[in-house]
C-alpha positions in Angstrom: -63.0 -38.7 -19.5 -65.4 -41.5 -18.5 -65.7 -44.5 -20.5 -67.9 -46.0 -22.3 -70.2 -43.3 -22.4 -72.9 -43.3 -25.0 -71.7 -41.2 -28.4 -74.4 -39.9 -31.1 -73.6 -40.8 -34.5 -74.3 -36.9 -35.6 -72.7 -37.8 -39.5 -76.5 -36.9 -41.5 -77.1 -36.0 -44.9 -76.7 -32.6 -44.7 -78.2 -31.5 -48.1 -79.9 -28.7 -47.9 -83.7 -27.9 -49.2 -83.4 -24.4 -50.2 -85.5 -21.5 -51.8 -82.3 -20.7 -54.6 -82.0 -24.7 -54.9 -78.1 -24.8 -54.7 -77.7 -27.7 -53.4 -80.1 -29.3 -56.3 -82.9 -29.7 -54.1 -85.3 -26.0 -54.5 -87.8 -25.7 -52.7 -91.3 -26.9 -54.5 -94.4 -27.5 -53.1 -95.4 -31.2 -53.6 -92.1 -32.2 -54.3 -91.2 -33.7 -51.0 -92.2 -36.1 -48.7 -91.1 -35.9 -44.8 -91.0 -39.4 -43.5 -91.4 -39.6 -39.4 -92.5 -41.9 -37.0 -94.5 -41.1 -34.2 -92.2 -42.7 -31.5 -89.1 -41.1 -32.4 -88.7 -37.2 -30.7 -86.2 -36.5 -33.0 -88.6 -36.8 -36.3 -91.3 -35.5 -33.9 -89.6 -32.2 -34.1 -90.1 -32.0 -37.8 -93.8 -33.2 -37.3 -94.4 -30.4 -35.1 -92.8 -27.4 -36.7 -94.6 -28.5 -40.1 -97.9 -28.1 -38.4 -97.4 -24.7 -36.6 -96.4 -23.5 -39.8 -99.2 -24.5 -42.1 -97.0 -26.9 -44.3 -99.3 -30.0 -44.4 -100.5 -29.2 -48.1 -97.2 -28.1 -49.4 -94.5 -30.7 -47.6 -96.5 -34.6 -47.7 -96.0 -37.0 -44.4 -95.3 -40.8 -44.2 -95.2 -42.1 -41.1 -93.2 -45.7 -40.4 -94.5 -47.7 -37.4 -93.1 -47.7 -34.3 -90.9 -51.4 -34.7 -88.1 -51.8 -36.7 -85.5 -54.0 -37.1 -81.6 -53.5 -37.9 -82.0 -52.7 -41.5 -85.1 -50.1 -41.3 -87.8 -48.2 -40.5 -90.8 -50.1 -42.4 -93.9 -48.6 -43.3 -96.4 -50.9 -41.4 -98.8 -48.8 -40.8 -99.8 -48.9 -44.2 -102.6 -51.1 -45.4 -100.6 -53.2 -47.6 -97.1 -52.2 -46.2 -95.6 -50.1 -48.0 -95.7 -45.7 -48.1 -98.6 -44.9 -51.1 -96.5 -42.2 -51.9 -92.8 -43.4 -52.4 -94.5 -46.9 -52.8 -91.6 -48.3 -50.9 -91.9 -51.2 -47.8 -88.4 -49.6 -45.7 -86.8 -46.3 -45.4 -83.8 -48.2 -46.0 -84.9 -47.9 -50.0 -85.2 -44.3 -50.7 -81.8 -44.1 -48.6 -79.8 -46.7 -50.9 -81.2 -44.4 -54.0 -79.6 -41.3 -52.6 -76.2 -43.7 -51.9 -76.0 -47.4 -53.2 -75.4 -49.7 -49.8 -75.9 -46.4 -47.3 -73.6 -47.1 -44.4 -74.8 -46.0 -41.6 -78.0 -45.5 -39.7 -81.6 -45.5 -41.6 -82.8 -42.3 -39.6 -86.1 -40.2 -39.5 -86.7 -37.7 -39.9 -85.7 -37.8 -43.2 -87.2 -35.4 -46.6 -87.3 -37.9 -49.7 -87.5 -36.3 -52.7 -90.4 -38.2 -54.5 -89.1 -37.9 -58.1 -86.0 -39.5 -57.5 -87.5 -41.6 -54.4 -83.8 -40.7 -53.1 -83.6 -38.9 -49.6 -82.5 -34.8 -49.9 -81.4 -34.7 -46.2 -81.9 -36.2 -42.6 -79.9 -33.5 -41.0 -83.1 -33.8 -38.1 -81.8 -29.9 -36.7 -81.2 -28.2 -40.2 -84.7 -29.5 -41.4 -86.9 -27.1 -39.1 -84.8 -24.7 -39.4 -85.2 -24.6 -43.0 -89.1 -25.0 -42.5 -88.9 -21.7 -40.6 -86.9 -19.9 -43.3 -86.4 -21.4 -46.6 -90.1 -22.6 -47.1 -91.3 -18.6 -45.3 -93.1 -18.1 -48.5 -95.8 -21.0 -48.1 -96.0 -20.6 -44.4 -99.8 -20.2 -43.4 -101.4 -17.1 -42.6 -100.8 -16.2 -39.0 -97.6 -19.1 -38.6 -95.9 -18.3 -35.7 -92.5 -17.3 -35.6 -90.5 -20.0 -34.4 -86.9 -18.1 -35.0 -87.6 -14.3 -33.7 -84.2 -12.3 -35.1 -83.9 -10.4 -31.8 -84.1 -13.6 -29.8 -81.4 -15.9 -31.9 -78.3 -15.5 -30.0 -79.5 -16.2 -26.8 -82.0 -19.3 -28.4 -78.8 -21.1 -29.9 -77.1 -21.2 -26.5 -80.2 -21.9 -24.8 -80.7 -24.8 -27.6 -77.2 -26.3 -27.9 -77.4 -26.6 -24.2 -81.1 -28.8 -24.3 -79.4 -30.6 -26.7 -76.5 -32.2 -25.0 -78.1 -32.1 -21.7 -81.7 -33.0 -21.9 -82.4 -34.4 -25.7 -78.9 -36.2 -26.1 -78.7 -36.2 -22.3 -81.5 -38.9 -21.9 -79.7 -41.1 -24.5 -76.5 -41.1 -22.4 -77.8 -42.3 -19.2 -79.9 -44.8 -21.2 -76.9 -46.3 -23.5 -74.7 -45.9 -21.1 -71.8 -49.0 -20.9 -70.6 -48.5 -17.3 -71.6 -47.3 -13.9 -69.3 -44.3 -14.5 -70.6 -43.1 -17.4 -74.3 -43.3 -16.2 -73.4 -41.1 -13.2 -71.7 -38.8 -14.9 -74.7 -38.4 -17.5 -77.3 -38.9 -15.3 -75.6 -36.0 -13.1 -75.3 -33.8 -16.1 -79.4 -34.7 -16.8 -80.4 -33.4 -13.6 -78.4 -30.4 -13.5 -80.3 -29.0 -16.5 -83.6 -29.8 -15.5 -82.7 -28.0 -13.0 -81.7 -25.0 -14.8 -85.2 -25.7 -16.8 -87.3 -25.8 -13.4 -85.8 -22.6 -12.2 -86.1 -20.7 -15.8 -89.4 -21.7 -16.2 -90.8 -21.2 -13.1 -91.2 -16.7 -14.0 -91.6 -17.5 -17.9 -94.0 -19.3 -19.5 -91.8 -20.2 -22.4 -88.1 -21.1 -22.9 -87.4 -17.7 -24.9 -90.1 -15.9 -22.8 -93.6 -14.9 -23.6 -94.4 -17.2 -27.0 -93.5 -20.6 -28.5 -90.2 -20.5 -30.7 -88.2 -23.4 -31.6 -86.5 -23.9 -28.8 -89.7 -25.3 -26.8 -90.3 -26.9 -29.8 -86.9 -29.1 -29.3 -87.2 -29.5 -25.4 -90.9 -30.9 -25.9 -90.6 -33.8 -27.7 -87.8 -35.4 -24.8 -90.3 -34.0 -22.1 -93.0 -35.6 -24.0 -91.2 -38.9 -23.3 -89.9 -38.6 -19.9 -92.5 -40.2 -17.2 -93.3 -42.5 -20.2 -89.7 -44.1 -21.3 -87.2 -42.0 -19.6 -87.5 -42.6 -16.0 -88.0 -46.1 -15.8 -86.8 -47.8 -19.2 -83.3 -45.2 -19.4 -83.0 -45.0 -15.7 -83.6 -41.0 -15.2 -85.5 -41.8 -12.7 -84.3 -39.1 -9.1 -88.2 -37.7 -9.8 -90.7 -38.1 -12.5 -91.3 -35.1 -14.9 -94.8 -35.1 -12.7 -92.9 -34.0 -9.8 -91.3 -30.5 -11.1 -94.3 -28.3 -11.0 -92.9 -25.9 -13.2 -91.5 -28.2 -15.7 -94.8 -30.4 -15.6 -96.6 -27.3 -15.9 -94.7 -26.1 -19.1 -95.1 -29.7 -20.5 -99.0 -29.5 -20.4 -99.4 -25.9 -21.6 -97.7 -27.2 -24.8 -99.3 -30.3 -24.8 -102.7 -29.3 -24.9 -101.5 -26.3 -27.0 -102.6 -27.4 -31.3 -99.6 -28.6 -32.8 -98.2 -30.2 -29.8 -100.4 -32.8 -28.4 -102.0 -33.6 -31.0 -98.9 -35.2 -32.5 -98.0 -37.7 -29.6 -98.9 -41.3 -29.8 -98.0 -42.8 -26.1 -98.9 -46.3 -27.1 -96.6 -45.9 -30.3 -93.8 -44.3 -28.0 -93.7 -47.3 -25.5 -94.0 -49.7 -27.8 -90.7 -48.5 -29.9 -88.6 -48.1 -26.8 -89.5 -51.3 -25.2 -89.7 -53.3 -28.3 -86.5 -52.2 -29.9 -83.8 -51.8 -27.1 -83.5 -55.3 -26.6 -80.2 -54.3 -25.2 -81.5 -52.9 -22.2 -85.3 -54.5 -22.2 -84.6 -58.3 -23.6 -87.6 -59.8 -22.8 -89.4 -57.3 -25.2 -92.1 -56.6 -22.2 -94.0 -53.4 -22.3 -94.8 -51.7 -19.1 -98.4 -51.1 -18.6 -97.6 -47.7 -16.7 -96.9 -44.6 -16.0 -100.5 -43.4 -15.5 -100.4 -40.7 -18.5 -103.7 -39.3 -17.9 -102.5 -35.9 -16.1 -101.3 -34.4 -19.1 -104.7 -33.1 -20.3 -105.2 -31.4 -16.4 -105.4 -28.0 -15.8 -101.6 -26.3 -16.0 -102.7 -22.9 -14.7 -99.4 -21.7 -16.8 -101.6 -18.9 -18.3 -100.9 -16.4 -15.1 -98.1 -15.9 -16.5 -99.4 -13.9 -19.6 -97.9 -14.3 -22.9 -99.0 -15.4 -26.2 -98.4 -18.9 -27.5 -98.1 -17.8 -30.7 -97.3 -14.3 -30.2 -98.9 -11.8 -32.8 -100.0 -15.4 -35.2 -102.8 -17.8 -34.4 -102.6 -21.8 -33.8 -102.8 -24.0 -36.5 -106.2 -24.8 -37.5 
């Protein structure tokens, strides 16, 4: 066991937004607001997901800017500071409504209910999971489907393994408290890219020929890696630019509506540099990587497929 490896506090909300409403929170359109911010892959997820499916008009979005401090995400962005929604200045608020002096970390994703102004959930995995299920009945016409039946089996091992390898994985050699620990993630980062290079060098996709929520969950961390990753958490044997399959998948998503269109590079530096003063104490933010490639040519079409199989891409 090596020490002082980075752990995950993984303790969320885990209320549940569902179509019978047994957990006191049904499923209404215009009841909820998601609140994300664009730096964070985590809330990216739900971002993305709520796009391919249509939910925009049925499931609101605040967005908090890409700086916060210990206490919260803060909605800066705003003209006068605060969401004109839940009419609130810091996350931190409609988490102290659900649970008076909340005790551990102010997170996003996170659903608030807006007549209470309390957050429902910020389990981050549950949440588009349940867009893909629970909320089935407001999904657009032509909404992709992000959790084929024939496919689930083989996507949870698939996705548990992006998880703790790639998503979390980053996070570990990043926060990691000794030279032993940072081999033994950074060690444990490469050998699933590696598995990811080789998979996706015959398949366009993770589960084959379309988009499910699996590429959905390894996007957002690939989305970061030349950006953040290499340099500021030290995964740095090879840029993401260097794998041609990998950095061929990345584009095709990229420049695939949905994807893309919901990545704010500036935004993503800025949080990583700004806020982990831990590692990064002088605050600086790298001009570099050159990020222009992504909108290149992928050539991943050869491989045939669908992106969104029999559905169409979000308008």
């Amino acid at each position: 066991m090596t020490t002082k490896e980075f752990k995950r506090d993984t303790n969320y909300i885990t209320t549940r937004i569902t179509k019978d409403g047994s957990e006191g929170y049904p499923v209404q359109p215009g009841r909820y607001r998601l609140v994300a911010a664009a730096a964070c892959p985590w809330a990216n997820r739900s971002v993305i997901v709520r796009r391919l499916l249509g939910l925009e008009d049925v499931i609101s979005l605040g967005m908090a800017g890409p700086v916060h401090d210990e206490r919260s995400w803060s909605f800066d962005l705003d003209p006068d500071g605060r969401d004109p929604v839940l009419g609130i200045e810091r996350l931190q608020e409609a988490y102290f409504k659900r649970e008076p002096d909340y005790p551990r970390g102010i997170t996003v994703p996170a659903i608030v209910d807006i007549p209470s102004g309390a957050v429902a959930t910020n389990d981050f995995a549950q949440i588009t999971l349940d867009f893909s299920t629970e909320w089935r009945e407001y999904h657009r016409e032509g909404a992709p489907d992000l959790l084929p039946e024939d496919l689930r089996d083989e996507m949870e091992v698939v996705m548990k393994r992006v998880y703790t390898e790639v998503n979390n994985g980053v996070y570990r050699c990043g926060f990691a408290g000794s030279q032993e620990a940072y081999d033994d993630a950074y060690d444990r980062l490469w050998t699933a890219l590696d598995w990811l290079e080789q998979r996706l060098t015959a398949q366009r996709f993770l589960m084959g020929d379309s988009i499910t929520e699996a590429d959905v969950r390894l996007f957002t961390t690939l989305a970061r890696f030349d950006a953040v990753y290499h340099g500021h958490f030290k995964c740095n044997r090879n840029k993401l630019s260097e794998m041609p399959a990998l950095w061929g998948y990345a584009r095709d998503l990229f420049q695939t509506p949905g994807f893309g269109d919901t990545i704010n590079f500036p935004q993503i530096k800025e949080h990583y540099y700004v806020v982990h003063t831990g590692i990064n104490p002088t605050r600086i933010i790298p001009r570099g990587p050159d990020l222009s490639g992504w909108t290149t040519p992928h050539g991943r079409e050869k491989l045939g497929g669908r992106p969104f199989g029999t559905g169409t891409p979000p308008p």
